[in-house]
N, C-alpha and C positions, 0 to 999 in steps of 0.2 A: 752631408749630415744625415743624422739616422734619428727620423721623427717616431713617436708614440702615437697609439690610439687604442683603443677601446673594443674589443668585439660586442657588437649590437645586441648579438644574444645574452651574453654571460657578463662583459665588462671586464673580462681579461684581458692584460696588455698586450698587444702585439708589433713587430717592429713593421712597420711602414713596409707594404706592398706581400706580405706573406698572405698566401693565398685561403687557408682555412686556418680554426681556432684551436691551439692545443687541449683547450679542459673542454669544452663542448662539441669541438670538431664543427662546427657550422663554416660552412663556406663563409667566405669575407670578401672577395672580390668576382665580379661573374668574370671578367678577363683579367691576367696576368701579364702588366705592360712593362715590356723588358726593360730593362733601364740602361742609360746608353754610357754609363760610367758603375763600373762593380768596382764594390770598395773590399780593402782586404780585409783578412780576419784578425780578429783581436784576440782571439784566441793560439789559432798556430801558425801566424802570421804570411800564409797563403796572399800572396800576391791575387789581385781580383780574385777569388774564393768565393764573396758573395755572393750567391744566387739569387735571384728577381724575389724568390720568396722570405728573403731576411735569413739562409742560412749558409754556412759555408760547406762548398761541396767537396772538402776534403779534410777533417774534421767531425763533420755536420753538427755543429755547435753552433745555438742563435747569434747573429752577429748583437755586439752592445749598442745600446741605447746610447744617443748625447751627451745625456744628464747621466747614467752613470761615473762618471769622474769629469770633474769641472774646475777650472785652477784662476786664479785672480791675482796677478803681479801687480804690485806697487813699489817694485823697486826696493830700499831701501825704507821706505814709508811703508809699508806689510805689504800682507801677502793672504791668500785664502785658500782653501781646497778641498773638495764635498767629494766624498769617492761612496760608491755604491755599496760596500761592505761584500763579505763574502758569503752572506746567507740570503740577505733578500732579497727579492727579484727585481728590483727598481729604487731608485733612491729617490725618500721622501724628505730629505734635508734641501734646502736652501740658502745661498749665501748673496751678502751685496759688498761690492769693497768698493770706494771713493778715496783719493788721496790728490793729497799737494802737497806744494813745499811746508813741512812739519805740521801735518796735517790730515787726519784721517776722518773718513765713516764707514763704522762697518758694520753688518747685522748678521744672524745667524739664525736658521729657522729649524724647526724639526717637525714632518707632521707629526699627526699623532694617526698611530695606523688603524686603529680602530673607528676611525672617520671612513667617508667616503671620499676620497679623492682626496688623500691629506698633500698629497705633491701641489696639487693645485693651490693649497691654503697655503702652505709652505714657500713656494714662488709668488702670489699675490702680497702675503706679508712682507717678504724683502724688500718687493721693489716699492710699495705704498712709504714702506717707511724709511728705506734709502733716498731717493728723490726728493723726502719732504729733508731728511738731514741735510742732504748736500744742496738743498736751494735757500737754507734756513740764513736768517744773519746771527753770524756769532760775536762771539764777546768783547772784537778789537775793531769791531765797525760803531761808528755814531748811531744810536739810536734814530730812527723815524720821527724828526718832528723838534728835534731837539739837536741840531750840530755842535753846540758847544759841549754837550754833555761823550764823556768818556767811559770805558769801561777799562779798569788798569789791570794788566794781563799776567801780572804779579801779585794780584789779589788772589785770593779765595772766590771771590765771585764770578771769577771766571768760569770756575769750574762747575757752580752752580747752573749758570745759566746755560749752559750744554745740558744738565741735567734733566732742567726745566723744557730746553726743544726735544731730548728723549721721551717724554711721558708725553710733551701734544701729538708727537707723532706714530707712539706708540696706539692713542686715538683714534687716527685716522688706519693704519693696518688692520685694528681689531674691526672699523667699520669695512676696510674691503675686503677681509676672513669672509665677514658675517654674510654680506652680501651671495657669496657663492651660493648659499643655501638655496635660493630662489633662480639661479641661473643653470645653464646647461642641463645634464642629466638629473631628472624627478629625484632618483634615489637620493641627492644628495640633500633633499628635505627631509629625510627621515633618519638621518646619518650624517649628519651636518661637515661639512670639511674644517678641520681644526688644526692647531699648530700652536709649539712654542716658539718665544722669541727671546733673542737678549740683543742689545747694541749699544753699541757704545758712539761717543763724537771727543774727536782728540785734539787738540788746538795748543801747537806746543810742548807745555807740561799741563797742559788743563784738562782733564778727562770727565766727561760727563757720563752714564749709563743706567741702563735699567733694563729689566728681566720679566717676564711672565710666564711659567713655566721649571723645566729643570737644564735646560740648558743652563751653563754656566760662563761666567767670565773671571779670570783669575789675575794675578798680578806677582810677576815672578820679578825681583830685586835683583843686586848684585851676585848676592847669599842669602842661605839658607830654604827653608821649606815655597814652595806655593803660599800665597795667600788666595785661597776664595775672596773672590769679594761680594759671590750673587749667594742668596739662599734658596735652595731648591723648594718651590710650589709642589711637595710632592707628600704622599703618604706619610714615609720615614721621616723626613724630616717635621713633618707634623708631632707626631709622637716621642721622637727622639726631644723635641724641644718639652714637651710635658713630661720627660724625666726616662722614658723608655733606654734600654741598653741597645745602644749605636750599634752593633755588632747582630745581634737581633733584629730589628728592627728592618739592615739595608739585607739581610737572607731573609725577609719574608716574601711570601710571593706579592705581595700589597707596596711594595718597598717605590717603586715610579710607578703607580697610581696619581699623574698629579690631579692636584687644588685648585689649579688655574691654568686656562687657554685662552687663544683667540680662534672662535669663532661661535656661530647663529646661538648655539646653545649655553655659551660661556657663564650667561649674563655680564651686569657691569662689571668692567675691565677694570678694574683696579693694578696700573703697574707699578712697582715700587723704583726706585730708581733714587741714584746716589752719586757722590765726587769726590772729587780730591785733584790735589794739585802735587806732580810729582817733583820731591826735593833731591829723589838720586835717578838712575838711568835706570831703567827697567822694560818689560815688555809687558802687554796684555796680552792674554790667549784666551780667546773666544772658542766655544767647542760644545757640541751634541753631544751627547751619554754616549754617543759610538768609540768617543775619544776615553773621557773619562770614568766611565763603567769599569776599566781594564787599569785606572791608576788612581782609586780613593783616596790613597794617603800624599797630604800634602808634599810631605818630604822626597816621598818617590815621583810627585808627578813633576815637582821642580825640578829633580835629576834628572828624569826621563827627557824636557826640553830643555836643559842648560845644554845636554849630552848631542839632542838634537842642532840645537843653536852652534855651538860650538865646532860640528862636524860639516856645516852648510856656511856656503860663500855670503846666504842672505836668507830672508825672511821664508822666501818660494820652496828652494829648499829644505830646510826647515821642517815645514808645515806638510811638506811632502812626507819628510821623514815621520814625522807623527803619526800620518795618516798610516805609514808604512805600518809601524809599530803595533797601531792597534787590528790593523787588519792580520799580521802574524798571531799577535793572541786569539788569534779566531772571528775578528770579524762578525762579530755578531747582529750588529746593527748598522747606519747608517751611520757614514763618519764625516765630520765636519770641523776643519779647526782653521782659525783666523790666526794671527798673529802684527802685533804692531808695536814696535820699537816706540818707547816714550822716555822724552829725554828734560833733562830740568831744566827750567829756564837759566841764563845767560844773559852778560853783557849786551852779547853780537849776534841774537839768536835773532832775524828777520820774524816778523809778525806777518803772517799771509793767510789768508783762508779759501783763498781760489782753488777751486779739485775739481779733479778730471774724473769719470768714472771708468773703474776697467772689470768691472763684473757686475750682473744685475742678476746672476742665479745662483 
C-alpha cells in the first residue's frame, strides 16, 4: 500500500519514502530505506518499477496514491467507487458502503478544496456517520423499552424514521469535521477542513436521506428521466430558485459556490433530509459533482446509468462504468458514485437489518 504525507516545509503531498519535495525541493528523509518489496507502476505497468523514492524508474512517473481509486462491493445490494479524476493531484472524495440482506448505508463526501486538508474532513465525515447508521436500530426492530410495540415496514413511517437516524448522524460528522480544526497541523485553524455529505439508509423499500452541500442523490425508475431528489446548497441554485435563468446561472463562475458544509467554520448544521417508500424497483445513485458536472439534464443522466446498468453483470460494474464516463469527458474533478438497487416491498421479502461493512473510505 502507498501511504501519503505532507512535506514539513510546504505541505505538499508526497508518496511515502521519496526522498525530497517537488515544489520546495527540501529534503524529506535524511536516509533513504530501501524497501524490501517494489511495487509496480500504475502507470506503464513495469513489473517492480518502483523505486525507494515513489517513482518508477522506467517511465519516471510518480507511483499513485491508495486513495486515488477506491472500490466498495456489495454484491447485488450496491456498490461504490471514488477515482481520483484526471486533473487533480489527490482525491478529496470519500465514501462509506454498509449492506445486508435488502439492506444498505451508504455516504458520500467531497472535500471542499479550498480548505486545508479537505481529504481529511472528507474521510472523518464518512466514517463518523457510517458507523453511527450501521449501529443505529431501524424501523422493523422493537423499540427500547417497549417490546410490544412495532414499527410496520409497509407503512410510511418507515421511511421516516431512517430519515430521522440520517439528520442525528449527520450531527455527530459535522462535530468530527469541526474537530479537525484544533487537531494536527496549525494551518488548519485558519483554513478550517470542510466537506459535503449526502447519505442515505435503505431497508427494504424504505429509504431515508439527507444532504449538506451539492453532492447529490438521485432516484432513477424503471423509465424515463433521473429524478433528483437532493437540492443543491449551492450559489445557482440559490438564485435559480429566486427566479434567475437556470442556464445562466450554472455558467457563472459563482454557480458551486456552496451555502452549506461540514466543518469549524460552517456554523449550525442544518441538514435537511427526506423519504419515501419505493412502490416500483429502481436504484439510488449517490454521486460528487465529478460525476454530475458532465450530466445536468435529468434525461441524459438517466440514460447515461440505465446504459451503464444494463452493460454490467451488477452494481461494481456499473459504477465503474460511470466513473469511466466522466473521467473520458475530462475528468475534471473528483469522482465518486454509489449505487443501490431498491426494490418494493413483497409478500416474501425477509425483514433483516443485520450489515456488514465493505468500505469506510
Amino acid at each position: 500500500m502507498t501511504l501519503t504525507t505532507d512535506c514539513t516545509s510546504c505541505a505538499d503531498e508526497r508518496t511515502a519514502g521519496a526522498s525530497f519535495c517537488e515544489v520546495c525541493g527540501r529534503r524529506l528523509t535524511e536516509t533513504a530505506e530501501p524497501s524490501s518489496a517494489r511495487e509496480d507502476c500504475s502507470h506503464c505497468g513495469a513489473a517492480g518499477a518502483v523505486d525507494d523514492d515513489g517513482y518508477c524508474e522506467e517511465c519516471g512517473m510518480q507511483a499513485g496514491r491508495s486513495r486515488d481509486h477506491l472500490e466498495a462491493d456489495g454484491g447485488a445490494t450496491g456498490a461504490a467507487v471514488s477515482d481520483r479524476g484526471r486533473r487533480h493531484h489527490r482525491n478529496e472524495d470519500a465514501m462509506w458502503l454498509a449492506v445486508g440482506a435488502d439492506a444498505a448505508d451508504v455516504v458520500v463526501s467531497n472535500g471542499v478544496s479550498a480548505s486545508f486538508d479537505p481529504d481529511a474532513a472528507s474521510d472523518i465525515a464518512v466514517r463518523a456517520a457510517g458507523e453511527l447508521l450501521a449501529a443505529a436500530r431501524h424501523p422493523d426492530e422493537q423499540p427500547d423499552g417497549n417490546p410490544d410495540e412495532t414499527v410496520d415496514l409497509e407503512r410510511p413511517q418507515g421511511a421516516v424514521a431512517l430519515a430521522g437516524g440520517v439528520a442525528h448522524d449527520f450531527a455527530e460528522a459535522a462535530a468530527a469535521v469541526a474537530s479537525l480544526a484544533h487537531t494536527g497541523d496549525p494551518r488548519r485553524a485558519t483554513a478550517n477542513p470542510a466537506c459535503t455529505i449526502v447519505a442515505a439508509a435503505v431497508r427494504g423499500p424504505h429509504v431515508g436521506y439527507g444532504w449538506v452541500g451539492d453532492s447529490r442523490i438521485y432516484w432513477l425508475g424503471p423509465d424515463g428521466p433521473a429524478e433528483q431528489l437532493t437540492e443543491d446548497d449551492s450559489w445557482a441554485a440559490h438564485v435559480i430558485a429566486l427566479g434567475a435563468d437556470p442556464v445562466t446561472a450554472m455558467n457563472d463562475p459563482k454557480a458551486h459556490a456552496i451555502t452549506a458544509w461540514l466543518g469549524a467554520d460552517a456554523g449550525p448544521v442544518a441538514p435537511r433530509v427526506r423519504s419515501f417508500t419505493a412502490t416500483e424497483p429502481g436504484h439510488l445513485i449517490l454521486c460528487s459533482d465529478g460525476l454530475w458536472n458532465y450530466l445536468p439534464d435529468p434525461a441524459e443522466f438517466g440514460a447515461v446509468v440505465r446504459q451503464a446498468l444494463a452493460a454490467a453483470p451488477g452494481p461494481l460494474d456499473a459504477a465503474r462504468a460511470l466513473v469511466a464516463y466522466a473521467n473520458a469527458a475530462g475528468g475534471g474533478d473528483n469522482i465518486t458514485v454509489a449505487l443501490v438497487p431498491v426494490h418494493p416491498v413483497t409478500e416474501t421479502e425477509p425483514k433483516t437489518t443485520e450489515l456488514s461493512t465493505t468500505s469506510e473510505d
